[in-house]
GUMAR-878304 format. One record per residue: x, y, z of N, C-alpha, C, O in turn. Coordinates in steps of 0.001 Angstrom, whole numbers, plus 500000, padded with zeros to 6 digits. Layout:
REM residues N
     n_xx     n_yy     n_zz    ca_xx    ca_yy    ca_zz     c_xx     c_yy     c_zz     o_xx     o_yy     o_zz
        X        Y        Z        X        Y        Z        X        Y        Z        X        Y        Z
...
REM end
This chain:
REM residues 310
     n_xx     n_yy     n_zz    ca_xx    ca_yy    ca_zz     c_xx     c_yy     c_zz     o_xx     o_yy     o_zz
   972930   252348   363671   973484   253620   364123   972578   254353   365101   972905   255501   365399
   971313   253752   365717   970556   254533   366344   970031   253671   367360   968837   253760   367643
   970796   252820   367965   971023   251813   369395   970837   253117   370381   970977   254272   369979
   970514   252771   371683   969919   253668   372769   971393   253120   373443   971628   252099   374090
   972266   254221   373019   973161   253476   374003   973458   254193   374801   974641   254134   375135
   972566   255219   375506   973013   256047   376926   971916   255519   377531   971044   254840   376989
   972004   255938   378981   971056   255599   379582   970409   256762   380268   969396   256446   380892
   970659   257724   380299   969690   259302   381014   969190   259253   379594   969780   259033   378537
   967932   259522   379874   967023   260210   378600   967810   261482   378605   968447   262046   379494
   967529   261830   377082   967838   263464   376297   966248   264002   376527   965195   263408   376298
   966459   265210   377011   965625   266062   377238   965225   267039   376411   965954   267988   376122
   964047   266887   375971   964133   267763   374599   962459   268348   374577   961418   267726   374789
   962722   270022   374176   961485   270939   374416   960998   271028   372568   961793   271307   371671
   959611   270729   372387   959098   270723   371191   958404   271754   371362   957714   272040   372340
   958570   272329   370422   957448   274123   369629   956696   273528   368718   957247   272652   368051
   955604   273766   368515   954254   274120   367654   953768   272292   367790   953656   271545   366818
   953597   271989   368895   952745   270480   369385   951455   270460   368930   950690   269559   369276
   951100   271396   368154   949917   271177   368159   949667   271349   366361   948609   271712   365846
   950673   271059   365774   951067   271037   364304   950997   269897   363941   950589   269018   364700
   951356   269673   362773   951417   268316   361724   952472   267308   362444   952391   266208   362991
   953845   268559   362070   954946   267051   362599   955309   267231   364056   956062   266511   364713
   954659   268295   364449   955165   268423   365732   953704   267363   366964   953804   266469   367804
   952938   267888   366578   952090   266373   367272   952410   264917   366923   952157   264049   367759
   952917   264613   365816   953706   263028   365838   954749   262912   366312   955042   261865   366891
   955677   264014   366204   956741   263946   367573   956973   263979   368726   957943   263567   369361
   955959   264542   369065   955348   264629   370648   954889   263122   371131   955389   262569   372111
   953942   262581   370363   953985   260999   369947   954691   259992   370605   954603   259260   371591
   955525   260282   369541   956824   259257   369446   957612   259215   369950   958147   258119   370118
   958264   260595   370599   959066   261110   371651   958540   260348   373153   959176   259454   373712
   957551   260789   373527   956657   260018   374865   957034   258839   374664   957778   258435   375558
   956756   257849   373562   956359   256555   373814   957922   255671   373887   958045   254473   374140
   958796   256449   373649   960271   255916   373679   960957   256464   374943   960774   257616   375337
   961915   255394   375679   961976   255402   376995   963200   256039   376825   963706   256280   377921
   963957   256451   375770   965343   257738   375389   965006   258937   375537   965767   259714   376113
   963819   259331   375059   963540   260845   375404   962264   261041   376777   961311   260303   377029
   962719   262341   377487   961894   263066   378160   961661   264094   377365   962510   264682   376696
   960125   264411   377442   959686   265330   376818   958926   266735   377567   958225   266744   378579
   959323   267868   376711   958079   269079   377295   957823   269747   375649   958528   270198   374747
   956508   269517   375880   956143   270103   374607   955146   271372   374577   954222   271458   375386
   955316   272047   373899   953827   273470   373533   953578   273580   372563   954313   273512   371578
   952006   273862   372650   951567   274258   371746   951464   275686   371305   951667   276460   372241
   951141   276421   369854   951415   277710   369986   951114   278145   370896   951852   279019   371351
   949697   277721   371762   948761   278794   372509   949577   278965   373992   949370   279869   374801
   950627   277781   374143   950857   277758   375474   952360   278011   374896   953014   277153   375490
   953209   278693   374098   954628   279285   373467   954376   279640   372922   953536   278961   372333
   954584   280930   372330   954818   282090   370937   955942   282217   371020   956590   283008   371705
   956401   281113   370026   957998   281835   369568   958288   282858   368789   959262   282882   368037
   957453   283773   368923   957322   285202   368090   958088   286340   369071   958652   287405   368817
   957877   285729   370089   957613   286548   371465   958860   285678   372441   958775   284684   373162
   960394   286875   371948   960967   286526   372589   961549   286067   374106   962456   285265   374327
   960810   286764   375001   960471   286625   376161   959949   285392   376875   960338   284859   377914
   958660   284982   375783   958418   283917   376562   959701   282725   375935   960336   282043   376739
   959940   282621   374404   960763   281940   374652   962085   281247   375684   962406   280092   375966
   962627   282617   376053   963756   282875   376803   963436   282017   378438   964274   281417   379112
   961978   282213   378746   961562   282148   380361   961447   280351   379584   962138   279492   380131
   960732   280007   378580   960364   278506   378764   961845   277542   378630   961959   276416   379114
   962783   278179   377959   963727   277656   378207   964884   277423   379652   965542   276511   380153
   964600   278924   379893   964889   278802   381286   964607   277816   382388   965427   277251   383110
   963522   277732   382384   962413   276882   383305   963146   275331   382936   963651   274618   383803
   963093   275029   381666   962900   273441   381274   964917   273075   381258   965512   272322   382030
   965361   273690   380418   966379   273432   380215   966695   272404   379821   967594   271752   380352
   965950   271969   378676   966445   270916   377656   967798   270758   376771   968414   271687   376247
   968146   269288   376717   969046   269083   375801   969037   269507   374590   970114   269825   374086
   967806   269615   373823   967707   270402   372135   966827   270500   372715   966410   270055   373785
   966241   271620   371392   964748   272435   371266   964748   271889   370420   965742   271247   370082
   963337   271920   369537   963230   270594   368027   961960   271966   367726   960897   271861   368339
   962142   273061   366877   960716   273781   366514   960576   273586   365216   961092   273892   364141
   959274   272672   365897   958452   272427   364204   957041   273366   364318   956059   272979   363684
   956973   274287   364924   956095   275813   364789   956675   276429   363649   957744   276227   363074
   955717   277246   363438   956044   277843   362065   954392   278832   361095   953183   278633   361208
   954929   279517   360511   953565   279864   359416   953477   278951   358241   954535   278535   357769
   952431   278618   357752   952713   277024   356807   951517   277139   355850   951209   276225   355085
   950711   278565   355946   949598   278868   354810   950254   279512   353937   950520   280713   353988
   950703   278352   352646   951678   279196   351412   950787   280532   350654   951378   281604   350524
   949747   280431   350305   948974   281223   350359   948287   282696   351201   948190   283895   350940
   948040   282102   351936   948146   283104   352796   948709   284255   353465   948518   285347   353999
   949481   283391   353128   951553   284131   353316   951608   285596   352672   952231   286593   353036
   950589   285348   351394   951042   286521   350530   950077   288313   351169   950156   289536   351048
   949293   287276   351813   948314   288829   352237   949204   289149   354021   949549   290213   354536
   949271   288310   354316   949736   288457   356354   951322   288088   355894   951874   287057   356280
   951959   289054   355036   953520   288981   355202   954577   289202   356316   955647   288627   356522
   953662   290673   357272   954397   290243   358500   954021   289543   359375   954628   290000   360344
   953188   288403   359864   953054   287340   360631   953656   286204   359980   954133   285343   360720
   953733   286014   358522   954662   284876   358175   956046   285167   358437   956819   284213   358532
   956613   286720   358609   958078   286334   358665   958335   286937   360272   959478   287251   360604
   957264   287062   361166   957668   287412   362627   958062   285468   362992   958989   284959   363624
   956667   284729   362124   956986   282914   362829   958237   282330   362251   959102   281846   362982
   958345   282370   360946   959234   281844   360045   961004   282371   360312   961983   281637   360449
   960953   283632   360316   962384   284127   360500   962510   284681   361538   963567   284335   362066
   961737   285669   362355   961895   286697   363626   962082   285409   364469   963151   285026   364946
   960955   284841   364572   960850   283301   365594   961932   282349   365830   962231   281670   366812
   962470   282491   364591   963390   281479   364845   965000   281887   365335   965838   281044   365654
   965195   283156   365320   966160   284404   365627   966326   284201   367635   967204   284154   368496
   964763   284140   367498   964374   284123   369133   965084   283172   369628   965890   283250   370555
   964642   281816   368708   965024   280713   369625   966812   280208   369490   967519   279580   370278
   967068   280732   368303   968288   280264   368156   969471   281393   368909   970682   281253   369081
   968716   282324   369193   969683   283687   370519   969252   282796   372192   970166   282785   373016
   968382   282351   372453   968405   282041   373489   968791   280167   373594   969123   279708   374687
   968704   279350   372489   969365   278489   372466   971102   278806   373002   971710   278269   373927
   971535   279785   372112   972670   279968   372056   973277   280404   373534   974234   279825   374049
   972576   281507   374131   972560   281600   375643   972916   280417   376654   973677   280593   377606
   972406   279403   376417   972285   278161   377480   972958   276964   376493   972782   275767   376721
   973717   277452   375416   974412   275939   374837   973543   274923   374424   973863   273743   374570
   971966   275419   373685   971624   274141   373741   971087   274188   371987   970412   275033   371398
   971687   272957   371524   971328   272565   369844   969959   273034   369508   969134   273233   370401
   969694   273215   368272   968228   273624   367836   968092   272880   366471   968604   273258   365418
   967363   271819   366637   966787   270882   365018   965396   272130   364295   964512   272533   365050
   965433   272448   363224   964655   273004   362936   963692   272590   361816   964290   271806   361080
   962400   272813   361383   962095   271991   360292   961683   273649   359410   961087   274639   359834
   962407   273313   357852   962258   274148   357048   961553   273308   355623   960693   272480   355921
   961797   273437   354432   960695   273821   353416   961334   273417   351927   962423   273805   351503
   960481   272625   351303   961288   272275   349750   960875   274015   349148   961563   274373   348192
   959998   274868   349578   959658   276039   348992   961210   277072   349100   961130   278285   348911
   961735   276809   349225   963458   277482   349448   963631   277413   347938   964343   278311   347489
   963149   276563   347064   963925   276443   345482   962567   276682   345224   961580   276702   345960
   962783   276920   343620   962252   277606   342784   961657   276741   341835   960973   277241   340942
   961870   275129   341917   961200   274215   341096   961767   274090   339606   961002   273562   338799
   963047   274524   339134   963852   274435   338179   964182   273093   337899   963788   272626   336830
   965087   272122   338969   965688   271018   338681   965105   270267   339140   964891   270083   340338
   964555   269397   337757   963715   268478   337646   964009   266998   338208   963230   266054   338341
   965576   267110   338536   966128   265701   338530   966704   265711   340356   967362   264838   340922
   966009   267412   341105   965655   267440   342209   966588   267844   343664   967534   267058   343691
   966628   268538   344548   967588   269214   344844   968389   269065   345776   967843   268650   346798
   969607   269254   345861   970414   268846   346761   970776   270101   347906   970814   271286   347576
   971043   269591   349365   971355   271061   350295   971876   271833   349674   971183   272849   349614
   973113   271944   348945   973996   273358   348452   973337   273545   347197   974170   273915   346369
   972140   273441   346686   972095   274056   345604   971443   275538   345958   970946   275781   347058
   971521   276616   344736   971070   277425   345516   969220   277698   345848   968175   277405   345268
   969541   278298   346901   968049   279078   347198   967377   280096   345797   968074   280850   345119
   966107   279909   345637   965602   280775   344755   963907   280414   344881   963195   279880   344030
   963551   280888   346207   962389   280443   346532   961516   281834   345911   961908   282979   345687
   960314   281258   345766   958968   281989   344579   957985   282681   345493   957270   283364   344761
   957754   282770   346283   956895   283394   347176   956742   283956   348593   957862   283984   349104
   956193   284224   349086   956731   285147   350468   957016   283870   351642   957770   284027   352603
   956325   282701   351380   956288   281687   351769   957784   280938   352406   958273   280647   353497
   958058   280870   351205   959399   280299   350752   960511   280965   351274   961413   280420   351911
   960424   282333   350952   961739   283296   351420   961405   283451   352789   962375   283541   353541
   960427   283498   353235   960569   283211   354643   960707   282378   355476   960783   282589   356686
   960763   281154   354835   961967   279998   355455   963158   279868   355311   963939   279325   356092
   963478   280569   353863   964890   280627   353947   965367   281644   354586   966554   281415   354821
   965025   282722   355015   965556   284074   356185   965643   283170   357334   966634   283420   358020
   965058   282376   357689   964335   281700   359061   966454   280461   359054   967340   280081   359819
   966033   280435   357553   967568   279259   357771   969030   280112   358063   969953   279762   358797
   968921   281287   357274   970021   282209   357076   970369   282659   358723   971485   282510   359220
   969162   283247   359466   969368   283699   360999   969636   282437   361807   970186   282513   362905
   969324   281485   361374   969612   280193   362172   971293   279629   362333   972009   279300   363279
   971449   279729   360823   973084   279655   360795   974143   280737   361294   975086   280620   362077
   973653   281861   360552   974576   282942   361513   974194   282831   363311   975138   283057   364068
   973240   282590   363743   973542   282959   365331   974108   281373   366193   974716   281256   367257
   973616   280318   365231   973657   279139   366390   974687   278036   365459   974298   277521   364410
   975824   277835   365959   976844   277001   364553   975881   275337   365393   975628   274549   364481
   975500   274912   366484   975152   273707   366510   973556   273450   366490   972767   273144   367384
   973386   273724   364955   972148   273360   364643   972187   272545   363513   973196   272197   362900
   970783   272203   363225   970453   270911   362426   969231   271691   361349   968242   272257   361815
   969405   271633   360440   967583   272375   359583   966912   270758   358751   967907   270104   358439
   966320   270410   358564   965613   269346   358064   964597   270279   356874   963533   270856   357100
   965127   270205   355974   963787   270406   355142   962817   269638   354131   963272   269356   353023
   961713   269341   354401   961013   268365   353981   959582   268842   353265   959197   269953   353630
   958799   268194   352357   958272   268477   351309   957208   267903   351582   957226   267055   352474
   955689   268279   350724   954452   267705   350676   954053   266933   351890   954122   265710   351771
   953644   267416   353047   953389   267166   353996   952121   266721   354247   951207   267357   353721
   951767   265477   355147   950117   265000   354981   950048   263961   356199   950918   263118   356420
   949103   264111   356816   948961   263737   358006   947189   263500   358078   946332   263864   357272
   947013   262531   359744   945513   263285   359706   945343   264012   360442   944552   263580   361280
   945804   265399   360721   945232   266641   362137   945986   267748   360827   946964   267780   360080
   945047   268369   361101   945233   269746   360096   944947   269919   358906   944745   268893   358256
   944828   271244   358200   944584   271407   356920   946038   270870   356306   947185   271187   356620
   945625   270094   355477   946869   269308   354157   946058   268927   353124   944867   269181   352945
   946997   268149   352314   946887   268245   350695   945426   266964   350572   944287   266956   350104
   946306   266041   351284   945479   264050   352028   943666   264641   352191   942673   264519   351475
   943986   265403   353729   942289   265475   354035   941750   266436   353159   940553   266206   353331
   941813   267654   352071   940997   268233   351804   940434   267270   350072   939341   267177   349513
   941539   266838   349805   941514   265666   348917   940641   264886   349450   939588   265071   348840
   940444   263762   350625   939218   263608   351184   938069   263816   351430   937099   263060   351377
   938181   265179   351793   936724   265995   352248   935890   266087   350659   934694   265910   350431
   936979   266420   349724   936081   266802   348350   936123   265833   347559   935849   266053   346379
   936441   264627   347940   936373   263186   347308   934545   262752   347982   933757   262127   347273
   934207   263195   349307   932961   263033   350127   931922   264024   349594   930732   263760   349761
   932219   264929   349085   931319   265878   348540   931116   266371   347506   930365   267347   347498
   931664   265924   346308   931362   266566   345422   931898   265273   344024   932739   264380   344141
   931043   265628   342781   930962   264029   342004   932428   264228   341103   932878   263197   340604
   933173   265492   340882   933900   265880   340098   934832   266473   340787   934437   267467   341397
   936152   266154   340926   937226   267225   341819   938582   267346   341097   938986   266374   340459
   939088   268131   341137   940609   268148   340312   941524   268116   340507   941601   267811   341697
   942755   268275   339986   944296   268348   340848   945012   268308   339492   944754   267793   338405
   946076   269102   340014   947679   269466   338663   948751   268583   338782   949469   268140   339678
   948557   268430   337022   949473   267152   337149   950390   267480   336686   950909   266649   335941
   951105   268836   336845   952117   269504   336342   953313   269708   337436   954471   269981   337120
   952744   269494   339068   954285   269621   340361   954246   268480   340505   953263   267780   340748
   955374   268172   340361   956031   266880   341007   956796   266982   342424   957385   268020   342725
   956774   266250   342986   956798   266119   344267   957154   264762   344953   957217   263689   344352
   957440   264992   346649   957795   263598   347120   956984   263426   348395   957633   263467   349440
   955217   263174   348508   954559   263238   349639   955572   262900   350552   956638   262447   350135
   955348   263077   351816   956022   263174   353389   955213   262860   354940   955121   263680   355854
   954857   261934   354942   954060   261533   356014   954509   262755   357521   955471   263515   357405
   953765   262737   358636   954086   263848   359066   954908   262539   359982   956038   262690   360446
   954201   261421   360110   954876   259745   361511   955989   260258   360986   956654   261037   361668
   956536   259789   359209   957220   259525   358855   958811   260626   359193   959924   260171   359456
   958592   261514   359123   959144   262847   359618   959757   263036   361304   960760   263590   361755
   958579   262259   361962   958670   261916   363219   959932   261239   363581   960801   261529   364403
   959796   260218   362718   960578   258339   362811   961741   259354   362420   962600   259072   363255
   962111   260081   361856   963612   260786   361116   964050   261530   362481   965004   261015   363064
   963532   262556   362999   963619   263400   364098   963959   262446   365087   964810   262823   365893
   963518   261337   365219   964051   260502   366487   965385   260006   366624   966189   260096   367552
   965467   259316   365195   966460   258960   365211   967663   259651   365183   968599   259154   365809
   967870   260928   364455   968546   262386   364468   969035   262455   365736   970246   262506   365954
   968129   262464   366677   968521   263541   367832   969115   261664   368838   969955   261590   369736
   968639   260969   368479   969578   259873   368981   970723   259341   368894   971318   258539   369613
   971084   260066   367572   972607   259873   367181   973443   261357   367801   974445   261384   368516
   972823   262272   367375   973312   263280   368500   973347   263598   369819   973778   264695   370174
   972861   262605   370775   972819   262744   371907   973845   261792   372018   974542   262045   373000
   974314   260531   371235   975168   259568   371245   976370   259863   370717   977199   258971   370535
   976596   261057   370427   978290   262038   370294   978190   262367   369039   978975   263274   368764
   977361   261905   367885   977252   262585   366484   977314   264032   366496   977010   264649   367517
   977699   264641   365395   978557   266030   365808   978059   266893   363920   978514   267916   363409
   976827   265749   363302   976491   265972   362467   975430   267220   361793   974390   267024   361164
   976170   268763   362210   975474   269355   361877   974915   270141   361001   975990   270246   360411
   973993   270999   360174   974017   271410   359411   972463   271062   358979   971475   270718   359627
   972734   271337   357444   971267   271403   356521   971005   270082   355906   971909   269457   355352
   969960   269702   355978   969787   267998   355501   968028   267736   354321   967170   268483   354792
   967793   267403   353808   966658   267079   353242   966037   265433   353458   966624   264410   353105
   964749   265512   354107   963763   264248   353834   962778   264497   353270   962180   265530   353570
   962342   263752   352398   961166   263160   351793   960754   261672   351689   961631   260841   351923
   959501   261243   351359   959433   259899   351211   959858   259630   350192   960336   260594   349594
   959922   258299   349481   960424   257932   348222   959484   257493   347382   958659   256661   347760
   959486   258106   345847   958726   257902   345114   957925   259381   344330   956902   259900   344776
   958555   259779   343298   958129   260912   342694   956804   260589   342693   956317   259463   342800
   955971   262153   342504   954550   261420   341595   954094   263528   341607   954717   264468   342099
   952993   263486   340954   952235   264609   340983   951310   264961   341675   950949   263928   342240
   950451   266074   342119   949576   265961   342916   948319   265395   342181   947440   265212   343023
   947907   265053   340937   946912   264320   340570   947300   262908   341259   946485   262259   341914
   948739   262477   341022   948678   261088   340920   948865   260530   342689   948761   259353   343034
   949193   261848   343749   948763   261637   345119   946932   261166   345421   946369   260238   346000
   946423   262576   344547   945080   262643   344786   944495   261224   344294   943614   260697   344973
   944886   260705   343329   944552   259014   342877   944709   258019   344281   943883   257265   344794
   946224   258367   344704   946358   257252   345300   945180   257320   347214   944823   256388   347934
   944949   258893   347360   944227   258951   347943   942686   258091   348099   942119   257505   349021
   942406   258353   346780   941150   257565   346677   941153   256195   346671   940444   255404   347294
   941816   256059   346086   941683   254150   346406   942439   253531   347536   942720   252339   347653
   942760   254618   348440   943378   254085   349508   941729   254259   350469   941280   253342   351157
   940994   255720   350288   939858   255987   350781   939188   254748   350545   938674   254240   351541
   939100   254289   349719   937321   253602   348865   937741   252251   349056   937528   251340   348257
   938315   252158   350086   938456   250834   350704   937866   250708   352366   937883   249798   353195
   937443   251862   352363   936807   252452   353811   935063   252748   353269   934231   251952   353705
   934622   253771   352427   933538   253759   351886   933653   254199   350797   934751   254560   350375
   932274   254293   349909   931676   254414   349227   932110   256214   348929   931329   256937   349548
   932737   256682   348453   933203   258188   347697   931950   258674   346876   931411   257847   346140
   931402   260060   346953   930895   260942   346050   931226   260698   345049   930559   260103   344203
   932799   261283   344887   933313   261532   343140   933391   260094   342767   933676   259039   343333
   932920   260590   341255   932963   259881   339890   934316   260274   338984   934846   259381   338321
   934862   261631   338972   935651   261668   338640   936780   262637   338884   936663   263628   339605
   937840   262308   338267   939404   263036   338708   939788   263676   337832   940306   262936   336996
   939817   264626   337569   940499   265667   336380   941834   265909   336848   942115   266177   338016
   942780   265791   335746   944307   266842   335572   943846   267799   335164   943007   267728   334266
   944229   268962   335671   945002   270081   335155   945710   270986   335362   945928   270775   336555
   946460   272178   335042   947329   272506   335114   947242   272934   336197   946245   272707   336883
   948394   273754   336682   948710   274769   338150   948282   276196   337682   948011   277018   338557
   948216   276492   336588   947771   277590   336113   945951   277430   335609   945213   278354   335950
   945677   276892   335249   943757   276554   335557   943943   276731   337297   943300   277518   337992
   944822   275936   337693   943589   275859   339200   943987   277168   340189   943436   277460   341251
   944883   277730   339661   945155   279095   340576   945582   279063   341758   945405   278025   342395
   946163   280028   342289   946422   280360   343571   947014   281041   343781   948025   281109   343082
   946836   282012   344855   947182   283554   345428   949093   283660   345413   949612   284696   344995
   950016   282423   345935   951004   282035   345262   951599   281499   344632   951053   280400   344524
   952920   281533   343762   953516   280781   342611   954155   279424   343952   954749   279585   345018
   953678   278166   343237   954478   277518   343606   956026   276671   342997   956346   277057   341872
   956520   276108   343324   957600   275345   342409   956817   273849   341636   955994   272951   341814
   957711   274371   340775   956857   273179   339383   957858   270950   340245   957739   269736   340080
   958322   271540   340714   959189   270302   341239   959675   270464   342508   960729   271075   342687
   959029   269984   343436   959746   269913   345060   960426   268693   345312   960763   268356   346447
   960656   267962   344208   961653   266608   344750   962899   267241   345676   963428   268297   345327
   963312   266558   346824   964551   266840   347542   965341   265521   347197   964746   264484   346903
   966499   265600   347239   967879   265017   347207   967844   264612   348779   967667   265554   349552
   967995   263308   349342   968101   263191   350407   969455   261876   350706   969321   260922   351471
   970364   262100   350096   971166   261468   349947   972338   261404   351306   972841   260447   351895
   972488   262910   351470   973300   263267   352361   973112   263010   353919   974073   263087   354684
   971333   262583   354519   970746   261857   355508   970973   260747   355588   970891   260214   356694
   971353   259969   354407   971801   258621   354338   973002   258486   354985   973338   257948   356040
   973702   259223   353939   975650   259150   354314   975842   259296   355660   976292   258300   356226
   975582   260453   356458   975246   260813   357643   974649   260392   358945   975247   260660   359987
   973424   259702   358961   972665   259431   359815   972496   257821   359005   972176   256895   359750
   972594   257675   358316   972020   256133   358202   970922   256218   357962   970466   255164   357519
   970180   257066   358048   968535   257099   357479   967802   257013   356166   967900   257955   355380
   967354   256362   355983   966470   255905   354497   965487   256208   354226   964592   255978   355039
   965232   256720   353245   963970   256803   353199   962535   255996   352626   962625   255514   351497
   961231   255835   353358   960064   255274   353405   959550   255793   351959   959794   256742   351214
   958463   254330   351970   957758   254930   350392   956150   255619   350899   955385   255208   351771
   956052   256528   350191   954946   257638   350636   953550   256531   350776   952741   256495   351703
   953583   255700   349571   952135   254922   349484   952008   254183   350479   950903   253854   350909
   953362   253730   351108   952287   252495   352874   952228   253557   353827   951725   253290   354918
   952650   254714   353615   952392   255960   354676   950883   256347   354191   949994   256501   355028
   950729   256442   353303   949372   257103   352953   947998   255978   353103   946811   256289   353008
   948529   254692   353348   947534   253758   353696   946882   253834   355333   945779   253778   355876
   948851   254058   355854   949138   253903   357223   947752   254992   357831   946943   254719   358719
   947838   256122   357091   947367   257601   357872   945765   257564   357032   944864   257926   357788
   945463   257323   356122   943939   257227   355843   943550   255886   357127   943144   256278   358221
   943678   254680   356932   943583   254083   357995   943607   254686   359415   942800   254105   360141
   944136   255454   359896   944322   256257   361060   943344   257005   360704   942469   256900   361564
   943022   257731   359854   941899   259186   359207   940333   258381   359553   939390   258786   360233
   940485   257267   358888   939095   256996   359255   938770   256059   360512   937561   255955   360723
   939453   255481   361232   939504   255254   362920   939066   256577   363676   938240   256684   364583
   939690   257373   363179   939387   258907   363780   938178   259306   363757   937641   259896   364694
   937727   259070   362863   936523   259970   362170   936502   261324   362340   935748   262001   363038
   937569   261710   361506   937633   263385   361801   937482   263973   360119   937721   265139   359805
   937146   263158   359387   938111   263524   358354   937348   264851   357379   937824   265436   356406
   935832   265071   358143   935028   266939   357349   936140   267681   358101   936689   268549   357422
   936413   267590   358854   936820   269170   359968   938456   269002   358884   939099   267965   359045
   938793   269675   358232   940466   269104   358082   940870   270165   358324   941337   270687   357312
   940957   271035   359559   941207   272310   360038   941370   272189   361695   941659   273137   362425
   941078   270561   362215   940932   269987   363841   942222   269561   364174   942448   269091   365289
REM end
């Protein structure tokens, strides 16, 4: 279902290039002879700042906008509430009024933090919203303004995100696997890690079936496949590491989400339901563990892996 069967590349403008999934899309986008690309990074677009939005679209006039920009410190979120919801919801108001101006689709990437971590057996698009923190509700405002202003859009929301460029769950798990003999993690959220490639490889194919007359729009969920907890990520971290060197820690503690704290509540279960990407797009989903080989392998080619903030 995702044959290149036009021949003009789709032209397509990426927001926050200098992010997790938005630098592997930038990537992957380049290296495939279907898309032309223009991409920014925040410093060179603030989609906060409707204006410039309005002029960069002007200028480029792409087939979709794809903004994977965003505020993404769940934590943080709770002290700088209005900079999480000028990026998260104001931002996305911006782009989906001036999308709407020039007719052009908007793929957006939103957040398993929309639910509340209730259903254990994991969530499907229409269930409802009942997100726990300022975090959360400000992706779902970000989805709500998206649907009321622009009917031909796409939202992708995807879970436990890990890459090697940026602060994530993978490198700081790393960094304190290198420094210290004892480190911990809660084995109480369950979850579905999400490679950021992997996220990439979905977005491509998406916007290839929609440039090829698919008319498939709306709210969709990816994750990789394969429940697990963040202890039992942080495991698979290490012995994916300690096949590269020699690790500090001696050992791995469980414990709860409540021992290890944090400034917000998160959901006890971010599994997504990604069933409806299947039916739809034909897309399947990858198992998190050859992604997490794939990207430590990449992590330590790099040698980036103290800075997990580069």
């Amino acid at each position: 279902m995702t044959q290149d069967f036009l021949t003009t590349p789709a032209k397509i403008l990426i927001t926050g290039a200098d992010g997790q999934i938005g630098y592997f899309l930038n990537q992957a986008a380049r290296n495939d002879p279907f898309f032309s690309v223009v991409a920014f990074t925040d410093a060179k677009l603030d989609i906060s700042n409707r204006q410039q939005v309005q002029q960069r679209l002007d200028e480029h006039l792409p087939d979709y906008v794809i903004n994977t920009a965003g505020f993404n410190a769940v934590d943080q979120a709770e002290a700088q509430s209005e900079r999480c919801y000028a990026l998260n919801r104001d931002a996305v108001e911006n782009l989906a009024m001036a999308c709407g101006e020039l007719s052009i689709p908007l793929i957006h990437l939103s957040s398993d933090y929309v639910f509340d971590g209730h259903y254990e057996s994991g969530y499907k698009e229409d269930d409802q919203a009942r997100p726990l923190g300022l975090y959360g509700d400000s992706k779902w405002q970000g989805e709500e303004v998206l649907r009321a202003a622009l009917p031909r859009h796409l939202i992708l929301r995807v879970s436990w995100v890990f890459s090697t460029i940026g602060d994530n769950f993978m490198r700081r798990a790393l960094l304190q696997a290198r420094q210290e003999e004892e480190i911990v993690a809660a084995d109480d959220r369950r979850g579905c890690p999400t490679s950021a490639s992997d996220i990439a490889r979905v977005i491509v194919a998406i916007l290839k079936q929609l440039h090829n007359g698919a008319e498939n729009w709306g709210t969709y969920h990816y994750c990789c496949a394969e429940i697990t907890t963040r202890y039992g990520f942080t495991e698979a971290v290490l012995a994916a590491a300690g096949q590269y060197e020699k690790l500090k820690v001696e050992k791995l503690i469980p414990i709860s989400s409540a021992e290890l704290g944090s400034d917000a509540e998160r959901p006890a279960s971010s599994v997504l339901v990604c069933t409806k990407l299947l039916n739809h797009f034909g897309i399947r989903q990858l198992p998190w563990r050859s992604q997490l080989v794939a990207m430590i392998r990449e992590q330590y080619q790099n040698e980036e892996i103290n800075d997990i903030t580069a």
